[in-house]
N, C-alpha and C positions, 0 to 999 in steps of 0.2 A: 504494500500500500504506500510506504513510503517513499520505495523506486517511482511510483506511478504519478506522487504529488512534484518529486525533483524531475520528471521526465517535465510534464504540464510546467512545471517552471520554469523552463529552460525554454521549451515553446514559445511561452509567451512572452519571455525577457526578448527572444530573436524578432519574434511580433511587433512589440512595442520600439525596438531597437528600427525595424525597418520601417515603420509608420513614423518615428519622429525623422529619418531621414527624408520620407516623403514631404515633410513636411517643413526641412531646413532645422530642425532640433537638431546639432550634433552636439550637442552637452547632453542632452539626453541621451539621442540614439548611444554615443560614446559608453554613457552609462549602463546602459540595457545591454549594451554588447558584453561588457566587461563582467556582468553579473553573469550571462549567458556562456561566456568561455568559464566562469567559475566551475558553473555545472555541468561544460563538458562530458563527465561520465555519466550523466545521466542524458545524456541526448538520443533522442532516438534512434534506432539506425539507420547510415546510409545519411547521414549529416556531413554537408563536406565542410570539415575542419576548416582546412587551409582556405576557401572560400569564406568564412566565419568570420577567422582572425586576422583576414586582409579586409574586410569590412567593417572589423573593428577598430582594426588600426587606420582605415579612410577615416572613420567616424573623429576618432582622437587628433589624427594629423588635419583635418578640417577646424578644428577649434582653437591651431595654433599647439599643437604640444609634438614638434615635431619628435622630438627624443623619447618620450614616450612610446607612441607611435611603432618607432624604431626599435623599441625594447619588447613589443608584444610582437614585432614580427621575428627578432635575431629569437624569443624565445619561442616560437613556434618549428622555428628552423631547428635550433636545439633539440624539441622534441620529435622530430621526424623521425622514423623508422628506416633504417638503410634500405630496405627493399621496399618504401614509399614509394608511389607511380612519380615517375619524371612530369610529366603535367603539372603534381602538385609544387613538387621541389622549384620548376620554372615558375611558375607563380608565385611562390613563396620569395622564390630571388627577384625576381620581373619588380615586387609587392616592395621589398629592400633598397633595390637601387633608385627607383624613382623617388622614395621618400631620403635617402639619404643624399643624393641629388639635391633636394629642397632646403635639407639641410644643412648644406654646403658641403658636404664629403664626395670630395669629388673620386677619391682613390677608393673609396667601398661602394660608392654607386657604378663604377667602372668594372670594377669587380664582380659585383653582381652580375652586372649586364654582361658580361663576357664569360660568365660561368652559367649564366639562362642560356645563351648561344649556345653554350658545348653539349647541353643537357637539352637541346631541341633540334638542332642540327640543323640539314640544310631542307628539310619540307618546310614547304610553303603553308603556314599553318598560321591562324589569327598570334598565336603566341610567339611564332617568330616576327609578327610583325610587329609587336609591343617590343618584344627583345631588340631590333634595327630602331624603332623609334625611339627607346630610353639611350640607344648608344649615338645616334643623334643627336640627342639632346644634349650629353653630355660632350660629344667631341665638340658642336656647337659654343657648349659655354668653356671650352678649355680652346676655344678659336683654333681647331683643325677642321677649317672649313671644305676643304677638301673632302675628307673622311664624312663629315655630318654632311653633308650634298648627296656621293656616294649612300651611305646607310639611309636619309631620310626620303631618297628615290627607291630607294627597296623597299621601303617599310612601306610608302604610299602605293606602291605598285604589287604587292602582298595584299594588302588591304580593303584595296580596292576590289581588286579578282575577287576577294572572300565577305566582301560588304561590310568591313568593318568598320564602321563610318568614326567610332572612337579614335584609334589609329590615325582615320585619314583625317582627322579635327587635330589632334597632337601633332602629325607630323610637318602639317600646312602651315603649322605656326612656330615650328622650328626653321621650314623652308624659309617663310617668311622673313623670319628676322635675320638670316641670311644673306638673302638678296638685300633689307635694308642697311644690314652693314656693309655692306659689298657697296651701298650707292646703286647700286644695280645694273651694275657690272657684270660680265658671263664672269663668274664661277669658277668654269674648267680654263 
């Protein structure tokens, strides 16, 4: 009975967690997520974690707490199981670099992104095209315009194929600010 009231709690912490995000609450949502990774063991099955805990760490890094944030994703990573699906592991990294990106780390957001690479490889998959658009990003703010031209032409061109329209919004606005540093100048 008491597995059955922590399972129901856990439901509806994820509930209210996704409804305050509807609704622009990430102090709350943040909240409700944070309670709802509490009772992870009581989740029902077939719960994707690592989708969980990268929405709770959106929730957190939304409200300004970048490091936070940061610390519920390295500790998700932490608790992976070595034979975890690649999928989650690139997401979990994909979920690291872009907020450590934000955070200004530029050497563990590069890291990430280039160890989501090795762990997705060369298919053309929405997740390789997050993977090309974070390392855009970053080659971008570390000015190897070359490299973020390269990666954010792939990523848009991935993207696009698979309609990823997330992707093609991130990557347009790394293009972008490219060509405006450039004065708008070719590029290659």
């Amino acid at each position: 009975a008491a597995s059955g009231q922590l399972s129901r709690a856990f439901t509806a912490n994820v509930e209210a967690a996704e409804g305050a995000v509807r609704m622009a609450g990430y102090d709350e949502a943040a909240h409700h997520y944070e309670e709802a990774l509490a009772l992870i063991e009581s989740a029902p099955e077939g719960v994707d974690v690592v989708g969980l805990v990268v929405a709770a760490a959106d929730a957190v890094l939304t409200t300004g707490h970048l490091y936070r944030s940061l610390a519920l994703l390295r500790e998700q990573q932490d608790q992976l199981s070595p034979g975890a699906p690649v999928d989650d592991r690139a997401r979990l990294l994909l979920a690291i670099g872009s907020t450590a990106f934000y955070a200004g780390l530029d050497a563990e957001a590069a890291e990430a992104s280039a160890e989501s690479l090795r762990l997705i490889g060369d298919a053309r998959t929405v997740l390789r095209a997050e993977a090309e658009a974070l390392g855009a990003r970053i080659a971008s703010d570390l000015r190897n315009d070359d490299e973020a031209l390269e990666r954010g032409e792939l990523a848009a061109a991935i993207a696009a194929q698979l309609g990823a329209v997330h992707v093609v919004a991130d990557v347009t606005a790394t293009l972008t600010r490219l060509v405006a540093r450039s004065g708008g100048a070719d590029l290659r």
